[in-house]
C-alpha positions, 0 to 999 in steps of 0.5 A: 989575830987578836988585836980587835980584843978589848976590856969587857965593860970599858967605856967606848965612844962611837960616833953619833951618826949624821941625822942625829948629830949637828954640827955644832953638838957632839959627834960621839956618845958614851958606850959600854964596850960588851963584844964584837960580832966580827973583828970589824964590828963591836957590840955597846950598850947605851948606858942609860937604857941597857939598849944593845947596838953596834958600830964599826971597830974601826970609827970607836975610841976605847978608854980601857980605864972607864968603867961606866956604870948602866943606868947612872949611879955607881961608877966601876972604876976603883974611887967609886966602888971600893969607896962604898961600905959593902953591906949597902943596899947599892953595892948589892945593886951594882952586883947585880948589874954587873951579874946581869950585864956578864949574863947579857954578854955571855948570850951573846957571844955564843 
């Protein structure tokens, strides 16, 4: 079954756990969706700081059409990215982010 399977690199949203949420302040935050380790459990990484972390399949809302850029900056989605002129010092970055991040996922995966 495949069905756990989704865009490499989309926006998720996990749930922000009890001890570090209030009930009166958001109860998920903002993920780069980047594997699973099993069919119930995914791998994200938080978009500021590039830390890995994990989070059940099932509590995650996927938005398959977002695609967040690490650390701010340059959005992935087609406004964003293809708005920029090419041979700019930050569309070399955003390259390069997305290499590393490919990279950072291919290790681990296998």
């Amino acid at each position: 079954m495949i069905s756990h399977l989704r865009k490499f690199g989309c926006a998720v949203y996990v749930p922000i756990s009890p001890p570090q949420r209030t009930s009166m302040g958001p109860h998920r935050k903002l993920g780069v969706y980047v594997g699973y380790e099993t069919p119930s459990i995914i791998k994200y990484l938080e978009p500021k700081t590039g830390d890995l972390f994990t989070a059940r399949y099932a509590d995650s809302i996927f938005d398959e059409d977002h695609f967040p850029a690490l650390g701010g900056g340059i959005e992935w989605n087609d406004t964003g990215f293809h708005s920029i002129n090419p041979r700019t010092k930050d569309t070399e970055l955003e390259v390069q982010r997305i290499i590393n991040l490919q990279q950072l996922a291919n290790n681990l995966c296998f």
